[in-house]
C-alpha positions as CSV (number, residue, x, y, z in Angstrom):
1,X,71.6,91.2,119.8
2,X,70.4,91.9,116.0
3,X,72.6,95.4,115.9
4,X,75.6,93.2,117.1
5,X,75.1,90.6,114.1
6,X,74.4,93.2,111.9
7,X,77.8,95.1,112.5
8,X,79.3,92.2,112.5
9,X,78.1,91.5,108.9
10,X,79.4,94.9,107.7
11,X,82.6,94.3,109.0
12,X,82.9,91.0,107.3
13,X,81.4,92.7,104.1
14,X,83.7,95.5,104.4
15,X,86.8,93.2,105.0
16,X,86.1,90.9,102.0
17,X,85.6,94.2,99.7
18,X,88.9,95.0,101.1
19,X,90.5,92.2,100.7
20,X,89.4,92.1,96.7
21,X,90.7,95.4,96.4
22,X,93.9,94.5,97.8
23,X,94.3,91.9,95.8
24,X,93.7,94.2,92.6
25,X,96.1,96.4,93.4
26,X,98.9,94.0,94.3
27,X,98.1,92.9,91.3
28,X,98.8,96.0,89.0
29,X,101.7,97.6,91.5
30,X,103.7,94.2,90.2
31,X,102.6,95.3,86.5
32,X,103.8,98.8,86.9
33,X,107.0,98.1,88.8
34,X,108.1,95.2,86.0
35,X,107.2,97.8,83.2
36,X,110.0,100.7,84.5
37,X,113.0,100.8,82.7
38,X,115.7,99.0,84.4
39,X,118.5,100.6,82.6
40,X,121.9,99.8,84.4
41,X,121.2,96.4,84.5
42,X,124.0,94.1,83.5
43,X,126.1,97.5,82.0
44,X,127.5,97.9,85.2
45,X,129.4,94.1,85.4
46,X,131.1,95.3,81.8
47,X,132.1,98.3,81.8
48,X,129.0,100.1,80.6
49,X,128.5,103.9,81.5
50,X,125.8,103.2,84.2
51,X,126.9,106.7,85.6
52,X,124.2,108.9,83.4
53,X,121.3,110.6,85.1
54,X,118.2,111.1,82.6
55,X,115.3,112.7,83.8
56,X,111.8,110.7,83.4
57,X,110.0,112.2,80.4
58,X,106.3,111.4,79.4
59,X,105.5,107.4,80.1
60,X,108.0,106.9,82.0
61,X,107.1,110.0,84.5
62,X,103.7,108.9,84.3
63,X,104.7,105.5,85.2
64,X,107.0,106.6,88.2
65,X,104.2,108.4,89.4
66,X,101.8,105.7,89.1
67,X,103.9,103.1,91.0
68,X,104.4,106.0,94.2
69,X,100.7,106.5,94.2
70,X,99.5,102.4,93.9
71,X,102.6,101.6,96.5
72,X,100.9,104.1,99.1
73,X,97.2,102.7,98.4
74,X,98.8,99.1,98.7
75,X,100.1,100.3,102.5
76,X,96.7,102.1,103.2
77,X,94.3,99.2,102.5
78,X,96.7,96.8,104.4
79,X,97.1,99.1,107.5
80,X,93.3,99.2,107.4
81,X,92.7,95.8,108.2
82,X,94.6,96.5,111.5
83,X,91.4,98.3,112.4
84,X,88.8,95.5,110.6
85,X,90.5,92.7,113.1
């Protein structure tokens, strides 16, 4: 009975640490998707060349990278509180 209570205290320790960390990373996913440069924008509607490929130099490779890496680590922590429930 006192192993059952005290797994079940982990698991509610474990899913509250999770839950913090989720929240964290949400948290700067949104701040590195709203810093990317949104180039085309409003171009396209008049007329603007929104046709030119440009590879991702320093920051902006860094930043890319970044937002892949947070996005999969967003997924991972909420697929593991499938297992938590």
């Amino acid at each position: 009975m006192m192993q059952t209570f005290k797994i079940i205290q982990k698991v509610q320790t474990m899913r509250q640490t999770l839950q913090f960390f989720n929240i964290i990373v949400m948290v700067v996913l949104l701040i590195v998707i709203s810093l990317q440069n949104k180039s085309s924008g409003l171009s396209n509607v008049f007329g603007g060349a929104g046709n030119i490929v440009q590879t991702r130099r320093g920051f902006e490779k860094w930043l890319f990278y970044a937002t892949i890496v947070i996005g999969i680590l967003f997924v991972g922590i909420n697929i593991s509180f499938l297992f938590l429930k």
